[in-house]
C-alpha positions as CSV (number, residue, x, y, z in Angstrom):
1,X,0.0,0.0,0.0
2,X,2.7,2.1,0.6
3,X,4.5,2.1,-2.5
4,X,1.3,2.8,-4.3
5,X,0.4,5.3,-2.4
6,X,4.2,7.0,-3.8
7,X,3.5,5.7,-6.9
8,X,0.3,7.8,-7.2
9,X,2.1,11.2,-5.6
10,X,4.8,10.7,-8.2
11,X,2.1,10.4,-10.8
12,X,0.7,13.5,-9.5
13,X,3.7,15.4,-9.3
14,X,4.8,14.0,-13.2
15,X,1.3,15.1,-14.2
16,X,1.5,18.7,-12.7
17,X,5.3,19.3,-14.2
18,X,3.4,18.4,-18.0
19,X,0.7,21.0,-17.6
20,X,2.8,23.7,-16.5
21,X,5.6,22.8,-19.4
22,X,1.9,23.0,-21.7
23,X,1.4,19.7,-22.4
24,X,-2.3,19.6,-22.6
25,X,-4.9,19.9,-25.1
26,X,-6.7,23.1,-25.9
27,X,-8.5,21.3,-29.3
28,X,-9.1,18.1,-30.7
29,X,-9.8,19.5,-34.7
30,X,-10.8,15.9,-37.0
31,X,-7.9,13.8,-35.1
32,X,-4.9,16.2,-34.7
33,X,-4.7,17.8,-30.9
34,X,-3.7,21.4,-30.1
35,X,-1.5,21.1,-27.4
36,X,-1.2,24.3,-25.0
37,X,2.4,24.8,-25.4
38,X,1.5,24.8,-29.5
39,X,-0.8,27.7,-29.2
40,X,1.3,29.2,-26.7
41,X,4.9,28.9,-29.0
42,X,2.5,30.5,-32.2
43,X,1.2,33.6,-30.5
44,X,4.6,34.5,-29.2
45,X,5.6,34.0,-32.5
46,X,2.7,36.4,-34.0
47,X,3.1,38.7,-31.5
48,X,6.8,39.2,-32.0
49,X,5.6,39.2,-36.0
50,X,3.2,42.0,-35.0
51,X,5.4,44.3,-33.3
52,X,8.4,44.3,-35.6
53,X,5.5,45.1,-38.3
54,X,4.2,47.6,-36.2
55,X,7.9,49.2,-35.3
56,X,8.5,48.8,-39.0
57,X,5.6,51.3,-39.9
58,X,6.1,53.8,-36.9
59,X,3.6,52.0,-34.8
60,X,1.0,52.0,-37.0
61,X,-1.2,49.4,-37.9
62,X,-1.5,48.6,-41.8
63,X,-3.8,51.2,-43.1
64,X,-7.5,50.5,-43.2
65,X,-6.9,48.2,-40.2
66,X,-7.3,48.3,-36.5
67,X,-4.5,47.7,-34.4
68,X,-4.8,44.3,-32.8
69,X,-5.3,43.8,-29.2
70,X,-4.1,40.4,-27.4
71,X,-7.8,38.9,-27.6
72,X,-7.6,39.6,-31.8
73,X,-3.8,37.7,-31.9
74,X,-5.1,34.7,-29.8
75,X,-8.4,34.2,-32.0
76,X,-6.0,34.7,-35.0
77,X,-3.5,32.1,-33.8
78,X,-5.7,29.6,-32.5
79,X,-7.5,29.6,-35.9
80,X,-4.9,29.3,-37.8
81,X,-3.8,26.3,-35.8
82,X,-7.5,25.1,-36.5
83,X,-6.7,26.1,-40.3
84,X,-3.2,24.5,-40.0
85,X,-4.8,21.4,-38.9
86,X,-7.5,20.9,-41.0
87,X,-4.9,21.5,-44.5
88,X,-2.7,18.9,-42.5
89,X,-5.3,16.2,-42.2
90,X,-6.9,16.9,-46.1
91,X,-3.5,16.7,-47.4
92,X,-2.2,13.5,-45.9
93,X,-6.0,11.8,-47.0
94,X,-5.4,13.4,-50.5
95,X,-1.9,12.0,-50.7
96,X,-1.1,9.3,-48.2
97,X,2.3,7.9,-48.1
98,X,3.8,10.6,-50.4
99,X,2.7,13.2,-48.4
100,X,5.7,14.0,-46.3
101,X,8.3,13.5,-49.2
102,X,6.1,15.9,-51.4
103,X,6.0,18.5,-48.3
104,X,9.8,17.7,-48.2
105,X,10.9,18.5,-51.1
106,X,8.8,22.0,-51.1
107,X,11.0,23.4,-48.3
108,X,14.3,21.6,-48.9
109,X,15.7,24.3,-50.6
110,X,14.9,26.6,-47.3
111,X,17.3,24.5,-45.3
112,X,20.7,25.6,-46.6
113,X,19.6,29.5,-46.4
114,X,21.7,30.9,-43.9
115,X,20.1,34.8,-44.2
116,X,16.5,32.8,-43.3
117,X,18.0,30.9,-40.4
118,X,19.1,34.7,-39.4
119,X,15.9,36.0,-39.6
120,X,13.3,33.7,-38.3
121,X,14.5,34.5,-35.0
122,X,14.8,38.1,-35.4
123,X,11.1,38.3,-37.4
124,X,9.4,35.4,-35.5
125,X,11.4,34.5,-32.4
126,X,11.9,30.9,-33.4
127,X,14.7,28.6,-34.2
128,X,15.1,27.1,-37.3
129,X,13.5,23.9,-37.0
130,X,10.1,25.8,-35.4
131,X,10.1,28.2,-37.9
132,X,10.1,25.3,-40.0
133,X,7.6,23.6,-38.6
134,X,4.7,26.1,-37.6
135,X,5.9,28.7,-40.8
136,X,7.4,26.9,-43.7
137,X,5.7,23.4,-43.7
138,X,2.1,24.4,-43.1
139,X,3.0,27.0,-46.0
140,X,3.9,24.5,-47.9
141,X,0.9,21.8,-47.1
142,X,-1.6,24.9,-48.1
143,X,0.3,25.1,-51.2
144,X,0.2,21.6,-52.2
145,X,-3.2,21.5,-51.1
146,X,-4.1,24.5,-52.7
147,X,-2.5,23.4,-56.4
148,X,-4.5,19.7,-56.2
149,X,-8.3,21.8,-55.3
150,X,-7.2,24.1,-58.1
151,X,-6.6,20.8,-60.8
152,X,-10.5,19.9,-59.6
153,X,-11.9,23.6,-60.3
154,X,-11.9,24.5,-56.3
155,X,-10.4,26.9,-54.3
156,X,-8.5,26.4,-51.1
157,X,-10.6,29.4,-49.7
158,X,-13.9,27.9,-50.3
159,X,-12.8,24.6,-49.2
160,X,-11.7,25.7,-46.0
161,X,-15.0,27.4,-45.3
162,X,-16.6,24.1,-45.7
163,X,-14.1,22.3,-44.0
164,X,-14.9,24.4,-41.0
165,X,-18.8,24.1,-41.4
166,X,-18.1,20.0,-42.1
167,X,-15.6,19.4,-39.6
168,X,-15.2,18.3,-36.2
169,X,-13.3,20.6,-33.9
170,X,-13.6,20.7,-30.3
171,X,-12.6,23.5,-28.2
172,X,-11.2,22.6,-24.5
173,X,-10.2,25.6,-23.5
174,X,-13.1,27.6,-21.4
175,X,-12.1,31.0,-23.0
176,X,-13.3,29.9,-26.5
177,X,-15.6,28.2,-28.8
178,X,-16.2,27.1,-32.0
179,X,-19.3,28.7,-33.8
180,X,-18.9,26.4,-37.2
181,X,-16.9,29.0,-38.6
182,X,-14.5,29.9,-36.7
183,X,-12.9,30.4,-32.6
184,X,-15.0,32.7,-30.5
185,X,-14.6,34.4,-27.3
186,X,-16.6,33.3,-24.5
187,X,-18.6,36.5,-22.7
């Protein structure tokens, strides 16, 4: 009794160190989870984005547009994750197998560029390898994506409206929630 009685303290104490590192879900969007510590990494990124734009332009926003507040950048980011998600999962059913060596070979020439591995810190706060993974390789995935829709006579922008209407996303987090269309605050 005693040493499961330790056992389940260390579980507890293991369990605790996960969440605050991020390591719990936010989203379920089809099959894919959004982890905390995703969303998290993704609006430090936009934010940092956001104000070198805005020191760029004399700390104004881009004209005919509203300056963003925190609440705007974390509906922005966690959609895009949504988005990011939803181009994931169509892509890999499109292509199977051949998925990640197509994806691959989109970005390969990125990985040799010394002035990008410069920058993505500077622009976006990442390293290389997140800046490849949360920048180049969902660009690329909505690329692919986008080329194959356009071969059927779709576009990707229509398709991801329905995929949001069609798909199954599940919000965990108690600040937001999904209207069909997109992430909402909660009042």
């Amino acid at each position: 009794p005693f040493f499961i009685f330790l056992a389940i303290i260390a579980a507890g104490f293991v369990f605790s160190f996960l969440i605050s590192l991020g390591y719990y879900p936010i989203a379920v969007v089809e099959n894919d989870i959004i982890m905390s510590r995703e969303f998290r990494k993704n609006y430090v990124a936009a934010s940092t984005y956001y104000s070198n734009l805005l020191k760029n332009r004399g700390g104004e926003a881009v004209p005919g547009e509203a300056k963003l507040g925190e609440a705007d950048l974390e509906l922005a980011v966690f959609d895009r994750l949504i988005e990011k998600a939803m181009i994931h999962a169509a892509l890999y059913k499109e292509l199977g197998k051949d998925a990640n060596s197509i994806v691959e070979s989109r970005i390969d020439k990125f990985n040799e560029d010394a002035e990008l591995k410069k920058a993505a810190p500077v622009v976006y706060g990442f390293n290389f390898d997140d800046f490849k993974n949360e920048i180049l390789i969902p660009q690329a995935e909505w690329d692919i994506l986008s080329g194959r829709l356009f071969l059927k006579g779709e576009n990707i922008e229509d398709w991801l409206q329905r995929a949001k209407q069609e798909g199954r996303v599940n919000i965990l987090s108690g600040q937001f929630y999904w209207d069909g269309t997109g992430v909402k605050v909660k009042q």
